[in-house]
C-alpha positions in Angstrom: 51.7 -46.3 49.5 48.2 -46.6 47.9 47.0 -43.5 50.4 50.3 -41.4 49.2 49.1 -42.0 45.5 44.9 -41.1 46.6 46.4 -38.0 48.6 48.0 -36.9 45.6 45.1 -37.9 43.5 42.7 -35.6 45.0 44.9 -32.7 46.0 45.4 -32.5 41.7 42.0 -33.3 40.7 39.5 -32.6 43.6 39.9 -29.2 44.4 40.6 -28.3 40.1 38.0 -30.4 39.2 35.1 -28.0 41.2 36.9 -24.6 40.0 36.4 -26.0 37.0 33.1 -27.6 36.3 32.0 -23.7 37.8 34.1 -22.8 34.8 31.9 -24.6 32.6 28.7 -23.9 33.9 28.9 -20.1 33.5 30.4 -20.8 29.8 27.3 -23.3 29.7 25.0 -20.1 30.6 26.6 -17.0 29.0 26.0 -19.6 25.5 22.1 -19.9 26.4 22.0 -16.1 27.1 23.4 -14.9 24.0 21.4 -17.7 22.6 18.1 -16.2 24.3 19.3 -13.0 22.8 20.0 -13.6 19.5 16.7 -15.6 19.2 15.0 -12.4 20.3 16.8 -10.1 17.7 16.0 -12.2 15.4 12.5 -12.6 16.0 11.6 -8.8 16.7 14.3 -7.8 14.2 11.8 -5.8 11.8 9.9 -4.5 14.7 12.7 -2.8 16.3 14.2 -1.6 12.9 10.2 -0.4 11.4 9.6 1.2 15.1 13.0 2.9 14.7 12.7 4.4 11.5 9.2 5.6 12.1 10.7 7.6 15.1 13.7 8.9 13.2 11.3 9.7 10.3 8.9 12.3 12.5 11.8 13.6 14.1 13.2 14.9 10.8 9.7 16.4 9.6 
C-alpha cells in the first residue's frame, strides 16, 4: 500500500516538479536580464540621448 501511495507521489510531483523549477529558473534569468538592461539605460541614459541628438542635429544642417 505504502509503494501504491510513493508511486503515485512521484509520478504527480517528480516529473512536474523538474519542468517546473526549469520554469523558474528562466523566469529567475529573463528578471536579472531586464534587470542588467534597465541598469544600463539608466546609467548611459544621457549619453545615448546627447549622442543622438548631436547626430540628428548635423544631419539637419
Amino acid at each position: 500500500m505504502a509503494t501504491v501511495i510513493a508511486e503515485r507521489l512521484v509520478s504527480l510531483f517528480g516529473r512536474g516538479s523538474e519542468r517546473g523549477q526549469a520554469m523558474v529558473e528562466y523566469a529567475l534569468i529573463l528578471v536579472l536580464v531586464v534587470i542588467v538592461v534597465l541598469v544600463i539605460l539608466i546609467v548611459m541614459g544621457n549619453t545615448v540621448k546627447n549622442m543622438y541628438c548631436n547626430i540628428a542635429g548635423s544631419l539637419n544642417h
